[in-house]
C-alpha positions in Angstrom: 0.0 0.0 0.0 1.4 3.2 -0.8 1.8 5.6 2.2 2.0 9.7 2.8 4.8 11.0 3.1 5.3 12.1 7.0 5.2 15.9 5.8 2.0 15.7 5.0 1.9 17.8 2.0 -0.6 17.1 -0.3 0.8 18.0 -4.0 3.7 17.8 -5.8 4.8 19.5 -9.1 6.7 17.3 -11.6 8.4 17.4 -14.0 9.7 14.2 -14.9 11.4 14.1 -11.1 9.3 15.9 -8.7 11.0 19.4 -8.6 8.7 21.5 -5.7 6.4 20.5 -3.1 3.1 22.3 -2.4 1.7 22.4 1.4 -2.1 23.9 0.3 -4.4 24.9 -2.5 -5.5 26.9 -4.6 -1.9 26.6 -6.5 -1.4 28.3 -9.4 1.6 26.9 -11.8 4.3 29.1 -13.8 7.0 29.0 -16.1 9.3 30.9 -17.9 6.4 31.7 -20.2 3.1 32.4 -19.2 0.7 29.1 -17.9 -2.7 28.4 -16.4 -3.7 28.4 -12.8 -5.2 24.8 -11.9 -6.7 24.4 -8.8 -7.7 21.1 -7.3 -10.5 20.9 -5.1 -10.8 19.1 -1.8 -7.2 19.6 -1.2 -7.1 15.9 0.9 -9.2 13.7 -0.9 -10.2 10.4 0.0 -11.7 6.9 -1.9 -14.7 7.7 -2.4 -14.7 11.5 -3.4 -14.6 13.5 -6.3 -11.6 15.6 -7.4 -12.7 18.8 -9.0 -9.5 20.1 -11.7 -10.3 23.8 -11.6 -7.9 25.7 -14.9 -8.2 29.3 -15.7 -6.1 29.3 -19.4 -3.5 32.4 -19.5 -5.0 32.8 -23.2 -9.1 32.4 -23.2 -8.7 31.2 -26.8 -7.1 27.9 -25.8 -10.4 26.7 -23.3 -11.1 24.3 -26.1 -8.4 22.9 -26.2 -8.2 21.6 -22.4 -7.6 17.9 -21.7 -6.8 17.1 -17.7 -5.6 12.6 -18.1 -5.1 10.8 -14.9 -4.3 7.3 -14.4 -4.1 6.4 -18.1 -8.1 7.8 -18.6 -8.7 11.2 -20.0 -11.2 13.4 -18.1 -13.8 15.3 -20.3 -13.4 19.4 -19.7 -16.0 22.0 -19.4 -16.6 25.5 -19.3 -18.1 26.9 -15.7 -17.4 30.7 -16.0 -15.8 33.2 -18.2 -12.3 31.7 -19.1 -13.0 29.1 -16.4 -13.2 25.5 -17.0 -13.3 22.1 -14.8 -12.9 18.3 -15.2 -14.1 15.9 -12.6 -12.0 12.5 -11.8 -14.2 9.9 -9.3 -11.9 7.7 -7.0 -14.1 4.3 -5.8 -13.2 1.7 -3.0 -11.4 -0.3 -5.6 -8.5 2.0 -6.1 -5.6 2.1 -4.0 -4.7 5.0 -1.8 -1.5 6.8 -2.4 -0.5 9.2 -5.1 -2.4 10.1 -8.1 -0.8 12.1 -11.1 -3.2 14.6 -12.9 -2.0 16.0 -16.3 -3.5 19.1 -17.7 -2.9 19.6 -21.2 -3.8 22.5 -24.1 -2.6 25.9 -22.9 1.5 26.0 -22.7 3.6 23.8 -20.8 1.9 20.1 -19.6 1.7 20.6 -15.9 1.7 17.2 -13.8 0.6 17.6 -10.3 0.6 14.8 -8.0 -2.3 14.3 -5.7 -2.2 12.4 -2.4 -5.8 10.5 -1.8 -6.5 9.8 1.3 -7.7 5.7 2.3 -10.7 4.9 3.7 -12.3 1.8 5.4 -15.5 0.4 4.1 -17.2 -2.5 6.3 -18.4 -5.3 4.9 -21.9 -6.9 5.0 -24.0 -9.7 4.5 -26.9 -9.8 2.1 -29.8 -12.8 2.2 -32.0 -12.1 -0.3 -35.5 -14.1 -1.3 -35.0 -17.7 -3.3 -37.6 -16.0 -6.0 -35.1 -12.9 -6.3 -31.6 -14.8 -5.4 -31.0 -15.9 -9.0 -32.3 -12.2 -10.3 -30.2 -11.3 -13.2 -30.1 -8.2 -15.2 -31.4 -8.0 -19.0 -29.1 -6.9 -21.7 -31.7 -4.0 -22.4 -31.5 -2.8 -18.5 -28.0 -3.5 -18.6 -27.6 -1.3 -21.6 -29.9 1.4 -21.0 -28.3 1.9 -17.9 -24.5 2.1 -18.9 -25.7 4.9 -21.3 -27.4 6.7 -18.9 -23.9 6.4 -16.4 -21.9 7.4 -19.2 -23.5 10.8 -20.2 -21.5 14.2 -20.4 -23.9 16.5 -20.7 -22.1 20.1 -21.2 -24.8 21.9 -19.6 -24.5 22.1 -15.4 -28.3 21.9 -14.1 -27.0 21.6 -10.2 -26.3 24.5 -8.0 -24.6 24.2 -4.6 -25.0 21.3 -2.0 -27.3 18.4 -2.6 -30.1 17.6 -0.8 -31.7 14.3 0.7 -33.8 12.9 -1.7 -35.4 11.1 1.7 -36.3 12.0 4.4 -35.3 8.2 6.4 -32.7 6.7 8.4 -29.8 5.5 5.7 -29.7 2.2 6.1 -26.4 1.1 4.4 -23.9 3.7 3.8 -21.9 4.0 0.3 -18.7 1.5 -0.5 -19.8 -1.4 1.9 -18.2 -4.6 0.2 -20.8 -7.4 0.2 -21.8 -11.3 0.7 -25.0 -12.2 -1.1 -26.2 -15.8 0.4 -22.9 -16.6 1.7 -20.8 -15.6 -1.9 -18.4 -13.0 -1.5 -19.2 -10.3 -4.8 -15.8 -9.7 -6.0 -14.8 -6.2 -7.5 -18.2 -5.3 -5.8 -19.2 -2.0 -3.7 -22.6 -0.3 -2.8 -22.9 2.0 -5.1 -24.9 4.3 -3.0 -26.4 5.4 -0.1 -30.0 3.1 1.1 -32.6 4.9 2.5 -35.1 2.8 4.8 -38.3 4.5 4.1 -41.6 2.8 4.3 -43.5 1.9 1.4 -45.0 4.8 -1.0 -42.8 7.9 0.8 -42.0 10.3 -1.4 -38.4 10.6 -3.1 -37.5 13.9 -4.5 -34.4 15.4 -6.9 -31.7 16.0 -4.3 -30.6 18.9 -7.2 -31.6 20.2 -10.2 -31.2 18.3 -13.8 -32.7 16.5 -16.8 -34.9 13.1 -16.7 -32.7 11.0 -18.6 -33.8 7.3 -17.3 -37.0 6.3 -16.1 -37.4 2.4 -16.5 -40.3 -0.2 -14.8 -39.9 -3.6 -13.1 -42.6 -5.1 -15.9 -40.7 -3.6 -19.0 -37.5 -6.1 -18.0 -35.4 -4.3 -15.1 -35.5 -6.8 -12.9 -32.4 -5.7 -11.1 -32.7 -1.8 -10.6 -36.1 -2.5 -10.5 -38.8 0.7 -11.1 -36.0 3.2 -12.0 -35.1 7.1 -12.6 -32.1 8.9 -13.1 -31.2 12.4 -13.8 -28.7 14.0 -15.5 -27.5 17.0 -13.5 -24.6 17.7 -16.4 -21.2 17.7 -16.7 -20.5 14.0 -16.1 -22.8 13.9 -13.1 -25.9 11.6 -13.1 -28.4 9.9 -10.4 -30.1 7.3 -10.4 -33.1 6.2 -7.3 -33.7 2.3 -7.4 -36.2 0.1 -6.3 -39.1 2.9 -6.8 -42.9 2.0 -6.3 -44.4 4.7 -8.0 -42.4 7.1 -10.6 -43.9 10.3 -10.9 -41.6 12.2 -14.0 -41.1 11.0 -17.4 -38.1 11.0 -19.6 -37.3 14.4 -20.9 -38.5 16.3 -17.8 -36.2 19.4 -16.1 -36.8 18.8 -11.6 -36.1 21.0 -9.4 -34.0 20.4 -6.0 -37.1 18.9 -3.8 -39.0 17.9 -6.6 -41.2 14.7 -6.2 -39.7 11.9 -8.9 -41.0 8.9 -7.3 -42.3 6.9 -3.8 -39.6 4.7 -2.0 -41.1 0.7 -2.9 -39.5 -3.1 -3.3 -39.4 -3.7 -7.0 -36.1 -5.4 -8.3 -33.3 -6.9 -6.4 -34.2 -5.8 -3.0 -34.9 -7.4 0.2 -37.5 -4.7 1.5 -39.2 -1.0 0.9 -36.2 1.2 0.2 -34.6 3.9 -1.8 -30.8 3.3 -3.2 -29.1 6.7 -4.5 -26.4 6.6 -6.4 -24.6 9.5 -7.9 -21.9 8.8 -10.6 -19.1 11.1 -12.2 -17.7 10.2 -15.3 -19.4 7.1 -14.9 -18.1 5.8 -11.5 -20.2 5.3 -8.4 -19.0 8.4 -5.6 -20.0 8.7 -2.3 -23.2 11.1 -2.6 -22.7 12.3 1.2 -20.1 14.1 0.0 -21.9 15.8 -2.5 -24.4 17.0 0.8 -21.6 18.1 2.7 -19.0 19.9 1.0 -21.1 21.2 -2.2 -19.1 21.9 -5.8 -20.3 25.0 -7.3 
């Protein structure tokens, strides 16, 4: 496992061999010639979190142009203000810890700063579920839809701010618990989400605001996710609310933070009335809490 260094700073700026060390962010990089400011936002992230690449270009012209890699996977880029533009990378339980190299590309010199993430334990948990629902298996069209949905980049940024509940119940199993289903450990398996133990038929609302992108029903063949919706918020950031009983929005709609989308129910692979909320970035599963707590404009 790789480890912090003991001087607990957070970012390094390479080149080729690491050549400064930064304590603290926002950091703004220079050269000889004239370079962008990046800024990465948290400053200590952890598994689990999302790593906001914040790049103001020296030259306005060169925005479209922008390409921020990391880890061998390139990161799409978007505009957020006037000469402003941001690129989102998702960490998950299944990465290591340690040092992560981000590479910003398109205006001057490449500029390679090193990010520290943070670990993070995740407890593990056993799931029984239902003979009639133990052998539950996803069709290729739920599969499918789904993965499209996950995989949208949307350049248009419908959230604002910190994200709300989208229930009002106790959460019932927190994001990035690794799992036993009937005794089988699920290999290169997390919850996706957070669970939220409502009763049957209590209302789930848009925790921010976006585009219906998703909505999907037990009877139609999603037998795993069950009666689904997701929105698109933009920007590489989607949700999607599982195991609904009623859905109350159709594909296409704009919601609202608070809007009612659907009523907490059973349907699909589930082992009681509840809701599971998962928000992706860039197509990987993040821990939405952190989206409640520490907002991303």
């Amino acid at each position: 496992m790789n480890k912090q260094p003991n001087n607990n700073k957070k970012f390094e700026f390479l080149t080729g061999a690491a050549i400064g060390i930064f304590a603290a962010l926002p950091v703004a990089f220079a050269s000889s010639v004239q370079a962008a400011q990046v800024e990465i936002i948290p400053s200590s992230p952890k598994l689990g979190q999302s790593i906001s690449v914040e790049i103001t270009p020296d030259n306005s012209a060169n925005g479209g142009n922008l390409k921020v890699v990391s880890n061998g996977e390139t990161y799409p880029v978007f505009p957020i203000a006037p000469n402003k533009y941001r690129a989102f990378i998702p960490t998950t339980p299944l990465q290591k810890p340690g040092r992560r190299v981000v590479r910003v590309y398109g205006d001057g010199p490449t500029r390679n700063l090193a990010v520290w993430i943070g670990d993070r334990r995740f407890p593990t948990q056993r799931i029984w579920l239902p003979k009639k629902k133990a052998g539950t298996r996803a069709t290729k069209m739920e599969l499918q839809r789904v993965k499209e949905f996950k995989s949208l980049t949307t350049p248009d940024k419908f959230w604002d701010g910190a994200f709300i509940r989208p229930s009002k119940a106790r959460i019932s199993t927190i994001y990035g618990v690794r799992r036993y289903y009937n005794g089988k450990f699920a290999h290169n398996y997390y919850h996706r989400g957070v669970d939220y133990a409502g009763a049957q038929g209590s209302p789930v609302v848009a925790p921010a605001g976006g585009r219906v992108a998703l909505v999907g029903k037990e009877a139609a063949g999603f037998l795993v996710h069950g009666n689904v919706v997701g929105i698109d918020h933009g920007q590489g950031l989607t949700s999607i609310f599982m195991h609904l009983n009623g859905i109350k929005v159709k594909e296409g709609d704009m919601v609202k933070p608070g809007q009612l989308i659907g009523t907490i129910g059973s349907t699909g692979a589930s082992t009681g009335p509840h809701l599971h909320w998962g928000l992706y970035v860039n197509g990987q599963a993040i821990d939405p809490v952190t989206w409640r707590n520490n907002a991303i404009k």
